[in-house]
C-alpha positions, 0 to 999 in steps of 0.5 A: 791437889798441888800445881807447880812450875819446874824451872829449868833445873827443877826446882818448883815454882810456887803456884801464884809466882809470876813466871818468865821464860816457861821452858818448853817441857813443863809437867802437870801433877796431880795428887788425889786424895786417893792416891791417883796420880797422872802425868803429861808431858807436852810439847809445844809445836814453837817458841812461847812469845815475849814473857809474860804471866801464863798462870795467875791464880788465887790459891785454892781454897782449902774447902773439900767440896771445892777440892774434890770440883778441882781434882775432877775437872784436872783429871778429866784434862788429863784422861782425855788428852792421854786418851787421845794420844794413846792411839794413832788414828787410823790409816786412810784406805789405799787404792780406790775403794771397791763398789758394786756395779750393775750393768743394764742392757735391754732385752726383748719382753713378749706381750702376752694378751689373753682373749676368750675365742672359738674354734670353727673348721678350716674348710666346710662343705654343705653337700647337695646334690647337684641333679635330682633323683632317688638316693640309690645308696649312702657310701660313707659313714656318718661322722667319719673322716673321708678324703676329697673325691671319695663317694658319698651317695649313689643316685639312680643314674638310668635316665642319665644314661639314656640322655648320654646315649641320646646325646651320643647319637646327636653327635654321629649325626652332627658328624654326618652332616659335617662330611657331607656339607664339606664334600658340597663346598669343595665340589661347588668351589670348582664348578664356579671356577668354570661357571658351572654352577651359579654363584649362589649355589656356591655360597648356599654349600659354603653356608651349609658346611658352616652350619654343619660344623656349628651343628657338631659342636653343639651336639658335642656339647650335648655328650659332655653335659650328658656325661657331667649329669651322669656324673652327679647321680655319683655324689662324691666328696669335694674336700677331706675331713669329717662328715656329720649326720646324713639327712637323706637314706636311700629311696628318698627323692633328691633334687638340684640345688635343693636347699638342705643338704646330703650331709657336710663335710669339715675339715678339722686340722688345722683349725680356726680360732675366732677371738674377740679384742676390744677396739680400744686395746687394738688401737693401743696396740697399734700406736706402741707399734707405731712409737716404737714402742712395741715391735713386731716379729720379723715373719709378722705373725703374732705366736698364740698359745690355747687354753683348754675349758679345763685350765690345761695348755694346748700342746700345739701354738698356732699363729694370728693370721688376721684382723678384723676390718671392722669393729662390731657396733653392738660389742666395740669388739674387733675379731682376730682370726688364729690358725692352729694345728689339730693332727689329734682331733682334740680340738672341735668347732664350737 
């Protein structure tokens, strides 16, 4: 390999010469041994200072090992130096660059809490009769639905009838007395006026028309009572819904306010569904509702949804309707109490 300046009418300059004035255009040859050849030409951004050697080298050694040293690292220079003006860099973006945006707005999440619960009946009634008597007959049907004053069971109604008779006749004679004690006040309070009659003999009718009349009532009283018990021996449904089992059949002896009952009544739709929560989530409950945390619906009723023993999903939601006062000693529990429509009959207490 040969390195030689060009002066600036193109001659070549020995290697090893001392050069002054370097033009601004200068040329690197390289000649290898396998015939490659590349040129370069630069040029410099200014003038080159004051004169001085810019090359001042030995010349190379004629050994083929250092030869073969030299011609690699000059055209490894000269590679990458035309490498690197071979191409442009490339253009910056114009315009801002495009990014991915993603806006947050907050939404209202349910809170769901699943509690094991039993259903019980809206309305019960424990039917016992209200007068004693024999059972005459049974009206109903036993585990069928009646309405509210439908009859139940029929009494042997004959000693009511009697004492409402008695009473009635009480009355008329109550009545009696009334006019007649009324006909004395008046007749008495003239004669006073003109001291027919003493002043006590007054004030006795006047007495007497006031007892009369206290003596009426009573006896009205008697009719109406009378009247009620007579009622009774008619045992009738005080609420709609499904009877049970009769406990009585005819000819048996009933008496007032006994202690087991005819039958009952409950009503079935809607229904109530009793659901234990622990006291310490209820209290979590109420401190997120407090912090803001958790807000209640406007209407302030908590929607429930069933889940059936058999793992289906009640087709009616029903609502919360209360919460317990007190937390169960033996549990930590407090009760919440859910109403929940029943117009199938699907649901039963228990």
């Amino acid at each position: 390999m040969e390195l030689k300046h060009r002066s600036p009418c193109g001659h070549a300059i020995p290697l090893g010469a001392k050069v002054f004035n370097v033009p601004p255009t200068f040329c690197v040859r390289m000649f290898h041994n396998q015939g490659l050849r590349a040129s370069m030409t630069l040029l410099p951004p200014a003038p080159l200072p004051a004169p001085t050697p810019f090359l001042h080298s030995s010349p190379l050694p004629t050994s083929c090992p250092q030869r073969r040293l030299a011609s690699a690292a000059l055209l490894g220079l000269v590679l990458l130096v035309g490498a690197c003006s071979d191409k442009a860099p490339p253009a910056p973006p114009k315009g801002p660059a495009e990014v991915g945006v993603v806006t947050l707005k907050p939404e209202r999440q349910a809170v769901t809490t699943e509690l094991p619960g039993r259903t019980s009946a809206y309305l019960i009634a424990e039917i016992r009769p209200q007068v004693g008597g024999i059972v005459q007959q049974r009206l109903f049907t036993e585990g069928a639905q009646v309405k509210a004053g439908q009859p139940l069971y029929q009494l042997d109604a004959a000693g009511y009838e009697v004492a409402l008779a008695s009473a009635q006749a009480s009355l008329a004679k109550a009545q009696a007395s009334v006019g007649t004690a009324e006909v004395n006040a008046r007749r008495n309070a003239e004669l006073v006026k003109i001291d027919a009659v003493s002043r006590q003999v007054y004030d006795d009718s006047q007495a007497a028309l006031v007892q009369a009349r206290s003596d009426l009532a009573v006896a009205s009283a008697a009719v109406d009572n009378a009247r009620i018990n007579l009622g009774y021996t008619r045992i009738k449904a005080p609420i709609a819904g499904r009877t049970s089992t009769s406990t009585v059949t005819p000819g048996a002896l009933v008496t007032a306010n006994q202690a087991t009952v005819l039958t009952t009544i409950s009503q079935l739709d809607p229904l109530y569904v009793d659901v234990t929560q622990s006291s310490t989530e209820v209290l979590r409950l109420k401190s997120d509702v407090a912090g803001g945390r958790i807000q209640k619906n406007g209407r302030g009723e908590a929607p429930i949804t069933l889940l059936l023993e058999d793992g289906t999903r009640y087709p009616h939601p029903g609502k919360l309707q209360f919460a317990g006062v007190s937390v169960n000693p033996g549990t930590g529990a407090v009760t919440l109490r859910a109403v929940v429509p029943n117009p199938d009959g699907l649901l039963m207490p228990g």
